[in-house]
C-alpha positions in Angstrom: -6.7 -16.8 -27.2 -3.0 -17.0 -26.2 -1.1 -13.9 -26.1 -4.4 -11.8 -25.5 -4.5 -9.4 -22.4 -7.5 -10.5 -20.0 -9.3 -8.8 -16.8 -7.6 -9.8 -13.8 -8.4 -9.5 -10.2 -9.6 -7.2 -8.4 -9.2 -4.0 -9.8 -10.1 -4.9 -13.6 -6.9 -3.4 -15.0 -5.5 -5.6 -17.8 -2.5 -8.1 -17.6 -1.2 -10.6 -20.1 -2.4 -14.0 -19.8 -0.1 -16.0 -17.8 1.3 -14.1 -15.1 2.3 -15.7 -12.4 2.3 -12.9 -9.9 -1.1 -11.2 -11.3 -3.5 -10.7 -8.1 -1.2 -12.1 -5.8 -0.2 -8.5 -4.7 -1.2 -8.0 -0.7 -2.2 -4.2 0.3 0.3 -3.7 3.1 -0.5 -0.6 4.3 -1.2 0.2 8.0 -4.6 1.8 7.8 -7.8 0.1 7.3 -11.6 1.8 7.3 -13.2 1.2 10.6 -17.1 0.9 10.5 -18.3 4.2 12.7 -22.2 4.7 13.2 -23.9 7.7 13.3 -24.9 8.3 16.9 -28.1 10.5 15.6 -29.4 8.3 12.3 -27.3 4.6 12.6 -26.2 5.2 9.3 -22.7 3.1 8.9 -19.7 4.7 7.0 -16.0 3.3 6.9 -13.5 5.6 8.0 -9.6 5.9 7.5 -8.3 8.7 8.8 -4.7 10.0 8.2 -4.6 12.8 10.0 -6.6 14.7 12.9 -7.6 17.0 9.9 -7.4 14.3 6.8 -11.2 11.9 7.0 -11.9 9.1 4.5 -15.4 8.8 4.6 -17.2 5.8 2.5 -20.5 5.7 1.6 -22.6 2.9 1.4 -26.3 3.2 -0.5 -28.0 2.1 3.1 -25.9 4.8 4.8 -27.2 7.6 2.2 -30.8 6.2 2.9 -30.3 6.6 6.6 -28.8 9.5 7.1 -31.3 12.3 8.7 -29.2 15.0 7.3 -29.5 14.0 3.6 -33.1 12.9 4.2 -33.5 16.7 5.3 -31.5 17.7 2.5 -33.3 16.1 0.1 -36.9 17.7 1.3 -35.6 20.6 0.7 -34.6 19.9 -2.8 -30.8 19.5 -2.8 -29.7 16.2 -3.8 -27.5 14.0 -1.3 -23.8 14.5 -3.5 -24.6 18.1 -2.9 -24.8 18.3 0.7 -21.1 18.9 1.8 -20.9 17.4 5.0 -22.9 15.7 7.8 -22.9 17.6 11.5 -24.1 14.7 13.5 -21.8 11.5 11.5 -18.4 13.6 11.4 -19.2 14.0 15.8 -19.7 10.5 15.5 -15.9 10.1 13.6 -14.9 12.5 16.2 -16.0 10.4 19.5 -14.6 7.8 17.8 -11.1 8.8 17.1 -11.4 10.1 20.5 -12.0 6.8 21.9 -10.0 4.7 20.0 -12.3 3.3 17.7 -10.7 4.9 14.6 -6.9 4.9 14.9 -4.9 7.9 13.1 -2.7 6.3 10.5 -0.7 8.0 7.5 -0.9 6.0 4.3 
């Protein structure tokens, strides 16, 4: 199938057969998420953050299940991608920006 554009790695976005270069590209910024656990629930996020105000937060599955808040959320009738934040994990990010755990880097 020469000349026909095929998935490449590893974000799925199409490139014509034969490139040399395709997913040989290195991510070169300076940030990186940092595993932080909840002190209240254990629940484990990665977090970049890239500013004192600016969090990324990621979600696993397992961290959803775990989280108290969400599990209290959810009793209550308001699913999980509702809930806006979590008290007890963004003190957690907090202590650990504090400490060092989570460095503060601008993309």
């Amino acid at each position: 199938m020469d000349g026909e554009p095929q998935l490449g790695p590893p974000t799925g976005v199409m490139a014509p057969v034969g490139d040399p270069n395709w997913g040989s590209v290195t991510d070169d910024r300076a940030w990186q998420y940092a595993d932080v656990v909840c002190e209240r629930c254990a629940a484990t996020v990665g977090v970049a953050k890239f500013s004192p105000q600016h969090t990324s937060v990621q979600w696993t599955a397992a961290a959803v299940a775990a989280c108290a808040e969400f599990a209290a959320a959810a009793l209550g009738g308001t699913p999980s991608p509702l809930v806006a934040t979590c008290a007890s994990l963004r003190s957690s990010i907090d202590a650990a920006a504090r400490d060092g755990r989570v460095q503060v880097l601008p993309p």
